[in-house]
C-alpha positions, 0 to 999 in steps of 0.5 A: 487569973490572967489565964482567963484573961488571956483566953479571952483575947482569943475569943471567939472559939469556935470552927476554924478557932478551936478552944485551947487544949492544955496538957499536964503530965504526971498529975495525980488524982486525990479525990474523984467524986461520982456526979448523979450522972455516973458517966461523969465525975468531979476531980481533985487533981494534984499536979506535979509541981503541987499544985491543986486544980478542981476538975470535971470529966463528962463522959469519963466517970465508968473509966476513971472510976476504975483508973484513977487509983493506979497512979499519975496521969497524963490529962488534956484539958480545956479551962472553964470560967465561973464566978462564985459570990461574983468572984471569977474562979475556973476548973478544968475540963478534961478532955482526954486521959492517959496513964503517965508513962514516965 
């Protein structure tokens, strides 16, 4: 998606260049998969325009296991690329969680 492309001209992250941090509120969490590390989990996520995003959460897997049925969030994420059969696709990585308050 031109996203990527654009994060892309901001390369490279690093000290003093911080990746990009993206927010989105309300969305709601359709699906939450255990990984075989239960601190982190896989995620269907709807956002609240209906759109669907894959994502993963490292290090949240305990909390989100317990949070996620209680309605929308608020998530911070980062973008991850990769490519599947040569073609790019990207997931979200999240960064942080909240219960939307809204």
């Amino acid at each position: 998606p031109e996203v990527i492309a654009d994060l892309h001209r901001l390369e490279p992250f690093g000290q003093g260049n911080p990746e990009p941090l993206f927010a989105t509120l309300s969305a709601k969490i359709t699906r939450l998969t255990p990984t075989t590390n239960p601190d982190h989990v896989r995620l269907d996520i709807e956002a609240r325009d209906g759109a669907r995003r894959q994502a993963m959460a490292f290090g949240f897997g305990r909390s989100l296991s317990e949070a996620w049925h209680d309605g929308p969030m608020d998530l911070a994420f980062t973008l991850e690329e990769s490519y599947w059969r040569g073609e790019p696709q990207f997931r979200w990585i999240v960064r942080d969680y909240r219960p939307s308050v809204d």
